[in-house]
C-alpha positions, 0 to 999 in steps of 0.5 A, a space after each residue: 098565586 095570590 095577589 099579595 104574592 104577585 105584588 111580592 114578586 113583581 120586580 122584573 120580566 118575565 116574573 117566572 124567570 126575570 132576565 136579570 137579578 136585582 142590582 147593584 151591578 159591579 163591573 171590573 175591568 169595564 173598558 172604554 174606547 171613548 172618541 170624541 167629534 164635532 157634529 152639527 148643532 141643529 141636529 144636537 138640539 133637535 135630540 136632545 129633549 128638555 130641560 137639558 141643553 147641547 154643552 156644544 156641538 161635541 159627541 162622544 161614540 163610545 165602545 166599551 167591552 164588559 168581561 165581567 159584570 154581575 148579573 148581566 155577564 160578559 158583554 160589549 156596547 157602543 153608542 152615542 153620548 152627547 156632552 150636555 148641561 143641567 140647570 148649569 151643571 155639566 153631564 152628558 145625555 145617552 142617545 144610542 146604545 147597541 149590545 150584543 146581550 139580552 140580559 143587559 139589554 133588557 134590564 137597562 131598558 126596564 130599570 133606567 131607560 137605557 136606549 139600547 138596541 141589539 147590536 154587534 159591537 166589538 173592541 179589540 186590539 188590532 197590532 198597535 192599533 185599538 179598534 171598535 166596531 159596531 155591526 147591525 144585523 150584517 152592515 158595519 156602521 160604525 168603525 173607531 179606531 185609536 194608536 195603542 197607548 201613545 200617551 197617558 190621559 190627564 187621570 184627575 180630569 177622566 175621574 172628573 168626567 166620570 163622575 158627572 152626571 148621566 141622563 136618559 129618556 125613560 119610555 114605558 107604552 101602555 097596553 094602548 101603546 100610549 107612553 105609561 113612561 116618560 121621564 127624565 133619569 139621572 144615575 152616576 157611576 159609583 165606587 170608581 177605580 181608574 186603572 189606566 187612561 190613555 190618549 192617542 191619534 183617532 178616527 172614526 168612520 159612520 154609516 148610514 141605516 135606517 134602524 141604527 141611525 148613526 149619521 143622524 150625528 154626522 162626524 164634522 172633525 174628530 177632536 180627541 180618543 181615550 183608552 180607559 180601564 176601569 172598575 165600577 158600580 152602575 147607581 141606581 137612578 132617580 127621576 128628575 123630570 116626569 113629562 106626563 105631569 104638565 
């Protein structure tokens, strides 16, 4: 193999075989079980780097199952999301992510910097009620739960949420382990189709463990639950803030 050949090929890992096709990547039927509580605010600043800013003291927990997505399969994830500002617009800033597959795993981490661990998430309907759950290795640290469609959600202020802004810390080490990588990555979800929303009565309990720290965003008051249905395209990213360049 030549190097103009590497350099051709050299998109993913491993090059023989890359864990994942080039993108977009289109999910139908993408469901959420989204609740939202009230944490406390020291812990809010000290994870959430600059020059984004807490929109509050909220978080989001979020399980999502994803039966059909191309390139990455059928796959589930649950994780932490914080409401967060960007020189004065509104976004929210991934902290946690749990799944159960490596093709997902892999490419979120390689192509945007999702925080993604491998995990055990699961969302299922449990009688009337909607349950997530989120496993790591064999402890429960996570259970959400939601009463099964008890009320339509507000659809323009869901598709208003969904359109802003999401941001993530992308990390790459070097071969000293020395960060290569370090940025600040901005991506939307495009070609959005709300096919249902749903509010209800929710809970959510959080455990504590040493590899999926959960807790490090305790659960003050649980404030509000959404059930979304969705169709989607995950954007591709952009850099808004290299912290390698001084």
């Amino acid at each position: 193999m030549t190097a103009d050949e590497v350099r051709r090929g050299a998109w993913a890992m491993p090059m023989a075989s890359p864990s994942y096709p080039r993108g977009p990547y289109r999910f139908i039927d993408r469901e959420f079980l989204v609740i939202t509580y009230r944490t406390d605010p020291d812990a809010l600043a000290a994870l959430v780097p600059e020059p984004l800013r807490p929109a509050g003291d909220e978080v989001r927990f979020e399980f999502i199952r994803m039966p059909d997505s191309t390139g990455f399969g059928d796959y589930t994830e649950a994780g932490q999301v914080i409401p967060v500002t960007h020189e004065g617009t509104k976004g929210v800033y991934v902290h946690s992510m749990f799944l159960d597959d490596d093709a997902p795993i892999a490419g979120g981490r390689e192509i945007w910097g999702f925080p993604k661990k491998l995990g055990s998430p699961r969302l299922r309907v449990d009688k009337d009620t909607l349950v997530g759950t989120l496993e790591y290795g064999r402890v429960r640290v996570a259970t959400g739960t939601m009463g099964y469609k008890h009320g339509d959600a507000d659809r323009d202020a869901v598709l208003r949420s969904l359109a802003e802004p999401n941001f993530l810390l992308k990390i790459m080490p070097h071969v000293d382990c020395s960060p290569r990588v370090c940025e600040l990555v901005e991506y939307r979800l495009e070609d959005l189709k709300l096919k249902g929303a749903w509010t209800g009565p929710a809970a959510l309990e959080l455990r504590p463990h040493a590899l999926a720290p959960v807790t490090q965003l305790p659960v003050r008051e649980v404030v509000g639950a959404l059930h979304l249905n969705t169709d989607l395209t995950l954007g591709l990213g952009r850099v808004v803030r290299d912290y390698l360049i001084r």
